[in-house]
Structures are given as structure tokens and as C-alpha cells.
C-alpha positions in Angstrom: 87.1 115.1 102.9 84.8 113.4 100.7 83.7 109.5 101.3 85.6 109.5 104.7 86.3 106.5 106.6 87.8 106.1 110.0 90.2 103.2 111.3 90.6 103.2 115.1 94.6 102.4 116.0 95.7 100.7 118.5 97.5 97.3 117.8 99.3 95.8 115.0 96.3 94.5 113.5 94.8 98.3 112.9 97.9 99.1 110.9 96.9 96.4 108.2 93.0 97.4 108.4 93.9 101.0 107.3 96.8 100.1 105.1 93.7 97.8 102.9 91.3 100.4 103.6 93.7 103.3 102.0 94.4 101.1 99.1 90.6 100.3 98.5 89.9 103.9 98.5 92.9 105.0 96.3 91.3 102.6 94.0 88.1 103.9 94.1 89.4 107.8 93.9 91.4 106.5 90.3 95.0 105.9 91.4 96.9 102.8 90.1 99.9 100.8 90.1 102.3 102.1 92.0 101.1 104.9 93.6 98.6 102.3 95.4 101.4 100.9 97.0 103.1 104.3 97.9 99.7 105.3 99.4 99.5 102.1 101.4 103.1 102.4 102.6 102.7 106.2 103.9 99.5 105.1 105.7 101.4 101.9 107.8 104.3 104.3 108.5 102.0 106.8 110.3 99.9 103.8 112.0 102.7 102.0 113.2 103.8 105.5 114.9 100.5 106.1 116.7 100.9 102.1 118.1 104.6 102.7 118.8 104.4 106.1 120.6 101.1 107.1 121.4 99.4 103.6 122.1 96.1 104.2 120.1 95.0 107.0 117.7 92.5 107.3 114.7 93.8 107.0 110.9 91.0 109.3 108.5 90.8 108.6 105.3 89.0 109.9 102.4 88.7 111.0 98.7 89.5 115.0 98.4 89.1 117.6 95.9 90.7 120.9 95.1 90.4 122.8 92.0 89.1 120.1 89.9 92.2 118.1 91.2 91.0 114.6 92.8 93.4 112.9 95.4 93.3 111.0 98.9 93.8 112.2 102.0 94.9 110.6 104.9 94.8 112.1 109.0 96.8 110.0 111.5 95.9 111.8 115.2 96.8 110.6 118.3 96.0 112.2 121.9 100.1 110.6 122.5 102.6 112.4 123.9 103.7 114.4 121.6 106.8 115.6 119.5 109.0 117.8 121.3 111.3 118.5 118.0 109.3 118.2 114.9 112.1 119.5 112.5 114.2 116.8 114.1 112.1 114.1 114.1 111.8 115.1 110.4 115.5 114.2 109.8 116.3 110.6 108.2 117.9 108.6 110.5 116.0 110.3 113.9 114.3 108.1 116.1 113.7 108.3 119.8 112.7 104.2 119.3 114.3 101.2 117.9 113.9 101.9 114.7 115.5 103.4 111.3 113.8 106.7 111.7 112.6 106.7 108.2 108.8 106.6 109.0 107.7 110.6 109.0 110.3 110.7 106.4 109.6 108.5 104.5 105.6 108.8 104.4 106.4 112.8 103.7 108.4 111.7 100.2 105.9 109.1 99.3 103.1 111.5 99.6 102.7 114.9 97.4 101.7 116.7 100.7 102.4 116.1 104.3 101.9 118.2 107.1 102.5 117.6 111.0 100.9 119.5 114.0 101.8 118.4 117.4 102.3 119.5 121.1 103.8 117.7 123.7 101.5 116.0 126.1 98.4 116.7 124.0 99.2 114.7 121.0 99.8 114.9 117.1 97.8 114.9 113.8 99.5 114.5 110.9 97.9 115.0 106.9 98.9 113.7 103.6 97.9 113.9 100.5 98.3 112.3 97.4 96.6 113.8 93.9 96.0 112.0 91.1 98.2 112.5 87.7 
């Protein structure tokens, strides 16, 4: 990760530092319109699930290159309690909250990559990426 930055989660207020922080830096790395805003979105849905579920976490973000392609990538990790199901909590609709369940979901269709690591007890990490057209 090129350029990274790091926004500490733990409170509602974090979710909007890293939200503006991922926008600033999509920005920087090129992306406009829209895709700043799909950016932004996928980064609160990941924040909001570290302060719903694991309390506090970290939120990584930084420019990233592969094969000449530019892009942004984004780590959410938390030291929470894990996900027991991942495929499940994967499914639209799933949510062991109060909410829609459209969070991982959702932030793995507004993103071009998405991947999700977790054991219960220990925690998860999970990694987007968005490249630029």
C-alpha cells in the first residue's frame, strides 16, 4: 500500500473521519464522481461493523498499484469476535444485529475486490479494492 493512512475505530465519529479520509485519498489516486461516493460508502459500511460488533478496530487506507493499474485500497481489522459463518454473513438480508444485513454485501458490490479473513474470538480483516478506469 502506497501513501497509507490509518484511522483508529471506535465510535461513530471514526466512521466519518475515515469515510472523508477515503474520499480525500480516492481523489488524490484519480477517481471521480461517483466512484468517490461508492468508495466512501464501502469504507462506512466496514467502520460501522467494527463499532457495531467488535467495539474498536483500525480502517487502512492507501493508494495501490498492480500492473500499471492504480486503485485504493482499504483494510478494516478488528481484534472482535469474529465471524462464525462467513458465507452466511455474506448473504443479503443476514444480520446477527438490528440491521438490513446489507453492509459486507453491500461494500463487496461497491468495490471491484473484497476479501474477508476472520476467526472467531481472534477477530477479522477485511480488504477492498477499487481500480481506476
Amino acid at each position: 500500500m502506497i501513501d497509507e493512512r490509518r484511522v483508529p475505530i471506535d465510535r461513530d465519529v471514526d466512521i466519518v473521519t475515515a469515510r472523508q479520509l477515503g474520499r480525500e485519498l480516492a481523489a488524490e489516486a484519480g477517481f471521480t464522481g461517483s466512484d468517490l461516493t461508492l468508495i466512501a460508502t464501502a469504507i462506512s459500511e466496514v467502520a460501522r461493523n467494527i463499532v457495531v460488533y467488535a467495539e474498536r478496530g483500525e480502517i487502512r487506507l492507501g493508494r495501490t498499484d498492480r500492473n500499471g493499474r492504480e486503485g485504493i485500497e482499504v483494510v478494516a481489522a478488528d481484534e472482535g469476535p469474529g465471524i462464525p459463518d462467513i458465507q452466511q454473513a455474506m448473504q443479503d438480508g443476514f444480520s446477527t444485529g438490528r440491521s438490513l444485513g446489507l453492509g459486507l454485501p453491500g461494500a463487496r458490490r461497491l468495490m471491484d475486490e473484497f476479501e474477508i479473513v476472520s476467526e472467531v474470538g481472534k477477530g477479522t480483516v477485511v480488504t477492498m479494492r477499487k481500480w481506476r478506469p
